[in-house]
ROBAKOL-332666 format. One record per residue (C-alpha): x negated, y negated, z. Coordinates in steps of 0.001 Angstrom, whole numbers, plus 500000, padded with zeros to 6 digits. Each point is the difference from the previous one (the first is absolute). Example, Ala and Ser with C-alpha at 12.3 -4.5 7.8 and 13.67 -1.06 7.14 Angstrom:
<recs>
487700504500507800;498630496560499340;
</recs>
This chain:
<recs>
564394377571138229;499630503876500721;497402500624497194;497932497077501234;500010500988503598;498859503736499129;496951499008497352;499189497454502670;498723503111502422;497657501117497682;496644497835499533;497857501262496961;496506500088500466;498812498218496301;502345499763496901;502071502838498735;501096501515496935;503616501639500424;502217502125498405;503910500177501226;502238502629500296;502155502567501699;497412502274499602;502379503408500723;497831503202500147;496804498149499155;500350502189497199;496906500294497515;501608497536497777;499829497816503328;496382501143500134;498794499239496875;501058496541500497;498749499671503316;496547501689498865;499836496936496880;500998497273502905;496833501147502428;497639499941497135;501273496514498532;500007498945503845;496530501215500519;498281498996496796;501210496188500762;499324500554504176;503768500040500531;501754501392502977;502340502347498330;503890500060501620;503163501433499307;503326498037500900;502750502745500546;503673499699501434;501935501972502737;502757500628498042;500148500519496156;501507496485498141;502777502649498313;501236500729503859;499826496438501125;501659498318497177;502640502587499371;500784501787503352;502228502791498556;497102501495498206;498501503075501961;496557499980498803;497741503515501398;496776498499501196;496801502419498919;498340498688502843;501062498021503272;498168496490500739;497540501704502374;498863502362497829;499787498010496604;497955497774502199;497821502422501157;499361501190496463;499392496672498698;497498499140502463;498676503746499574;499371499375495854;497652496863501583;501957497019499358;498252497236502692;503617498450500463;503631501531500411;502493496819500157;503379501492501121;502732497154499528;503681500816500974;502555499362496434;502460498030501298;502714498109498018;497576497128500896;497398501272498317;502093501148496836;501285496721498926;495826498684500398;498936498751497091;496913500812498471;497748497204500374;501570499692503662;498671503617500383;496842499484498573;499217497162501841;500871501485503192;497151502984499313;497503497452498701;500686497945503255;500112502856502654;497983503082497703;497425497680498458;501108502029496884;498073499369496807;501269502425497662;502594502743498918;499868503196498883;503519501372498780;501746502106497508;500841498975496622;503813499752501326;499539498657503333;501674497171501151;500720497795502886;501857496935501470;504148499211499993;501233502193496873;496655501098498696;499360496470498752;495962500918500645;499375502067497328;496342500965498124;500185497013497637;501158498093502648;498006500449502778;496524499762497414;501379496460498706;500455499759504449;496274501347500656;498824496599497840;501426497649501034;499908501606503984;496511501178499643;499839503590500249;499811503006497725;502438502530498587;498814503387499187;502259502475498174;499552503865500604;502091501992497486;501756503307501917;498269503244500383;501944502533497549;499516503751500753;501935502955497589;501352496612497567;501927498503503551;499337496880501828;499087500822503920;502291498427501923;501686500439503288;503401500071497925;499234502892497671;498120501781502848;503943499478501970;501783500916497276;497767503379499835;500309500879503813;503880499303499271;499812502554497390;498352502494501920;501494499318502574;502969502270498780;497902502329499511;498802500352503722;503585499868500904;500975502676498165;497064501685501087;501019499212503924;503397501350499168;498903503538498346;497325500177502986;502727499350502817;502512502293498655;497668502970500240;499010499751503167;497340497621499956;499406497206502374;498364496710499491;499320496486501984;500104498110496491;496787498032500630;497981499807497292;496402500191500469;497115498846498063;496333501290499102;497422497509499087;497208499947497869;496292497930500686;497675499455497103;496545500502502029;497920497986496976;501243496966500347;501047499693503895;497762498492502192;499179502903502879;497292498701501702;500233499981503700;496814498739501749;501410496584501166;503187501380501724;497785503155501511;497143497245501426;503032498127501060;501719502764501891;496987501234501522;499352496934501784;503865500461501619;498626503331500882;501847502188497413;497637502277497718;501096501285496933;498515503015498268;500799503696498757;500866502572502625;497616502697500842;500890503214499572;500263500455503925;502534496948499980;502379501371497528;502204501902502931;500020496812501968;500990497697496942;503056502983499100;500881499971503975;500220496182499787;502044500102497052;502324502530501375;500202498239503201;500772496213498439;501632501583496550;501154503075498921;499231503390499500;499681499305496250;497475497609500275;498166502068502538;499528502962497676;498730497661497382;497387499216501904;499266503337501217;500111501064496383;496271497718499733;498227502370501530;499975502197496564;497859497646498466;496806498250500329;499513497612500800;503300499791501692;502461497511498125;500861498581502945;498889496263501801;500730498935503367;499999496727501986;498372500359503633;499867497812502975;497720501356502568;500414503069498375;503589500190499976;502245500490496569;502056497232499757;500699500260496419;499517502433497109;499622500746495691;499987503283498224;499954500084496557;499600503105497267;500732502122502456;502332502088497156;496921499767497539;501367497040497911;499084496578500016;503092499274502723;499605497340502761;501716500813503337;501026500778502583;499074496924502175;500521498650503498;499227497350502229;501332499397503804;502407497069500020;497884497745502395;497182500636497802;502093498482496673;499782496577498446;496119500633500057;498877500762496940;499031504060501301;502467501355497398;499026497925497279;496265500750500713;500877504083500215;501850499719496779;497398498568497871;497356502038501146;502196503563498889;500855498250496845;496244499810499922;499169503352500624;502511501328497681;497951497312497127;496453501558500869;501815503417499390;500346498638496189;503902499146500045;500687496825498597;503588500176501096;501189500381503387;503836501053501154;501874499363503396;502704502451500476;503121498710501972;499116496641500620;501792498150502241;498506496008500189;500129499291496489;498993496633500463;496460501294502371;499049501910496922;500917497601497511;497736497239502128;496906501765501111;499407502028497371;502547498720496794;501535503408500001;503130500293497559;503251502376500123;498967502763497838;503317502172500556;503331500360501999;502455502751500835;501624501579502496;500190502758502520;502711503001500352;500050503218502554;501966502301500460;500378502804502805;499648503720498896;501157501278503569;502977499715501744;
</recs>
């Protein structure tokens, strides 16, 4: 069995309290549940999890639907680890799976998840047509031994946050940006249609401390620390040289202020990596830089938290990144959420 085989790869360190779903967007309806399930889990010294699917159960069991995914696997993965959940269960909904009942299902997490409870919606429901209701799965959890906690949704403006409404809204606007596309095209404006995100940190409640990463990294012989004012024209020559020129008068931009908003990661003195910040007179984050072979290392995570720091100290309790590009790095190291998106147009005044 499919399901079987994939829970068997993952091995839970102690028990775990779960909560199932598609999860698309990891939306702050999503969160709110998530945030309830991680302090049930830690309260009773649970492992929290998640148990997710590839594809949506609308897609799988009726294949002419065209469902628009808010997020791809990768990325709702990312998120979900990124909101703290200690286990992300990603099982593939096959027709297999779909005709499962529910006490096969919940065996086969008890068995392979060491699952002791559930936390769920008020309408959630598993197993081969929905049979595992609320009432059912509570009168389940007694005889089965394990607990069923019900969350009821988050409501914002009198409507239920769900990945559905939030769909049915970008469909709506959607026609909107279309129309907007249109008008911009047919006067001469160009566009590449990508839409591109800013996102927003709350510095009071993320964790920015960096002293076990830079004690780490300094004993691979990488030293992280703000760039002297001397440094600044190497730091803007390395970003010109491994970036653009954008990025490199960012950077040059730091040497208006002072101390300069600007850290660097060395390695026998050499920039290998860089993070500017403020360097418009907001509370902005960016640009930043590393060298590919110096990636997968922790150096931009490190440089990141210690501008969002700086910008903290400076009395902002909200930080913004401009233009971001890895959602899911921002939404991991330091919980940051989308806080806007639109899109770009130009148009040439010379012939």
């Amino acid at each position: 069995m499919q399901v079987e085989e994939e829970l068997t790869k993952l091995v839970p360190e102690r028990d775990t309290l779960l909560t199932i779903g598609v999860f698309d967007g990891v939306h702050r309806g999503h969160q709110y549940l998530i945030s309830q399930l991680k302090e049930k889990a830690e309260r009773g010294g649970f492992l929290s999890g998640v148990v997710t699917f590839r594809q949506h159960p609308q897609t799988a069991l009726s294949p002419e639907t065209k469902l628009p995914y808010l997020t791809d696997l990768d990325e709702r993965a990312s998120l979900l680890r990124g909101v703290g959940v200690g286990l992300v269960a990603v099982l593939s909904f096959t027709p297999e799976l779909a005709q499962l009942g529910a006490r096969e299902f919940i065996s086969l997490l008890k068995r392979r998840l060491r699952m002791r409870g559930l936390v769920i919606g008020p309408d959630f429901a598993l197993g081969r047509g929905r049979e595992g209701d609320v009432v059912t799965l509570q009168a389940m959890g007694d005889e089965m031994d394990f607990s069923v906690t019900v969350i009821p949704p988050m409501v914002l403006d009198g409507e239920v946050v769900s990945s559905t409404a939030i769909r049915k809204a970008l469909a709506a606007g959607q026609q909107g940006v279309s129309v907007a596309f249109d008008l911009a095209t047919h006067r001469g404006y160009d566009s590449d249609r990508k839409t591109r995100v800013d996102l927003e940190v709350d510095l009071e409640r993320t964790d920015l401390d960096t002293s076990d990463a830079e004690k780490r990294l300094r004993a691979e012989g990488i030293v992280l620390r703000r760039a002297h004012p001397a440094e600044i024209a190497t730091a803007s020559r390395f970003a010109l040289e491994n970036f653009s020129a954008v990025w490199q008068a960012e950077v040059a931009h730091s040497a208006d202020f002072c101390p300069p908003p600007l850290f660097i990661a060395l390695e026998a003195d050499r920039v290998v990596a860089f993070a500017a910040y403020d360097v418009d007179g907001t509370a902005r984050f960016g640009p930043m830089g590393t060298l590919p072979s110096y990636r997968r290392r922790g150096i931009g995570a490190a440089l990141l938290k210690m501008c969002l720091r700086s910008i903290r100290d400076n009395g902002y309790l909200r930080s913004e990144i401009g233009w971001a590009g890895p959602i899911g790095f921002y939404a991991r190291t330091v919980n940051a959420r989308i806080h806007r998106a639109y899109w770009t147009f130009g148009k040439s005044l010379v012939d």
